[in-house]
DOSELO-161890 format. One record per residue (C-alpha): x, y, z; residue in three letters. Coordinates in steps of 0.2 Angstrom, whole numbers, padded with zeros to 4 digits, always signed. Each point is the difference from the previous one (the first is absolute). Layout:
DOSELO-161890
XYZALA...
***
This chain:
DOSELO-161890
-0155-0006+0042UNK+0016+0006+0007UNK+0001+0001+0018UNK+0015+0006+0010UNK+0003-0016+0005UNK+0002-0009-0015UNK+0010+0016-0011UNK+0017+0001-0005UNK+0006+0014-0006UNK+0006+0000-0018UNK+0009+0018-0005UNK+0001+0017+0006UNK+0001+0015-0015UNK+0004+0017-0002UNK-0010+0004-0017UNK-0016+0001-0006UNK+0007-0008-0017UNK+0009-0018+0010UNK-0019+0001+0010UNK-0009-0001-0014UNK+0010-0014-0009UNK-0001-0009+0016UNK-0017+0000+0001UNK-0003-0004-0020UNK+0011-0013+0004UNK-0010-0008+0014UNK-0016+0003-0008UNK+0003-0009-0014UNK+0006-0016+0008UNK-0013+0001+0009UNK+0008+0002+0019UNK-0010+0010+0012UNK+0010+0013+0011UNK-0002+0014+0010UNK+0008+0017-0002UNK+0005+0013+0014UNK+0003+0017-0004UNK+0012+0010+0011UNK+0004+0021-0001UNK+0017-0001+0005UNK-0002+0018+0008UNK-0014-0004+0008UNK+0001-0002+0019UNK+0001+0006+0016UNK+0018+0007-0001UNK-0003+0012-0013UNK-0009+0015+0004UNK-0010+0008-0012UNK+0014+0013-0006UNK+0013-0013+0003UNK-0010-0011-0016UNK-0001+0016-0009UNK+0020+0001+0002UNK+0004-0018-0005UNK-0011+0002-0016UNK+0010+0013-0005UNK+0016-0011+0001UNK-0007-0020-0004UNK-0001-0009-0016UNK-0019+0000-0001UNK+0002-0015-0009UNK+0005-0009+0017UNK-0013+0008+0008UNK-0012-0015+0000UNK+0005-0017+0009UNK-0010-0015-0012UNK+0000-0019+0011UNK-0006-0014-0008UNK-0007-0016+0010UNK-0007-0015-0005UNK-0003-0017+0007UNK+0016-0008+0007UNK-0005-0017-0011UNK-0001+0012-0014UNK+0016+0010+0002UNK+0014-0010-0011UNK-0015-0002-0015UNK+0000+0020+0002UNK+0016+0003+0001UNK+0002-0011-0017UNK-0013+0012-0007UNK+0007+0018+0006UNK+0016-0007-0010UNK-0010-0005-0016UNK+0004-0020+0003UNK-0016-0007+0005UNK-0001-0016+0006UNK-0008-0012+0012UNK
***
């Protein structure tokens, strides 16, 4: 289990496609991780039509903020695994 004590965190994406090879890639070798989901306009600065005004205007692909973390003993093995060079 991944506690906030023992996590390091391995890469912040933009895209839903980068997300989902990251994940794949974790998966497959086997690495546990966490992943946290941000709204980029969500918050207490925006107001309700101030969201509805940056919609309008932001790349809705870069909407979503996407942070991995894993294990700190496990963060250079998952770094060689994002990359497609596994090895321990």
């Amino acid at each position: 289990m991944i506690h906030i004590f023992n996590r390091a965190e391995l890469a912040v994406v933009f895209s839903l496609e980068q997300k989902e090879a990251i994940a794949a890639s974790l998966s497959q070798a086997g690495i546990d991780y966490q992943l946290k989901a941000q709204d980029n306009l969500a918050g207490p600065t925006l107001s309700l039509e101030g969201r509805r005004a940056a919609d309008l205007f932001m790349d809705q692909r870069a909407r979503w903020r996407y942070t991995f973390y894993v294990k700190k003993q496990d963060l250079d093995y998952a770094r060689h695994c994002m990359y497609g060079t596994p090895r321990r």
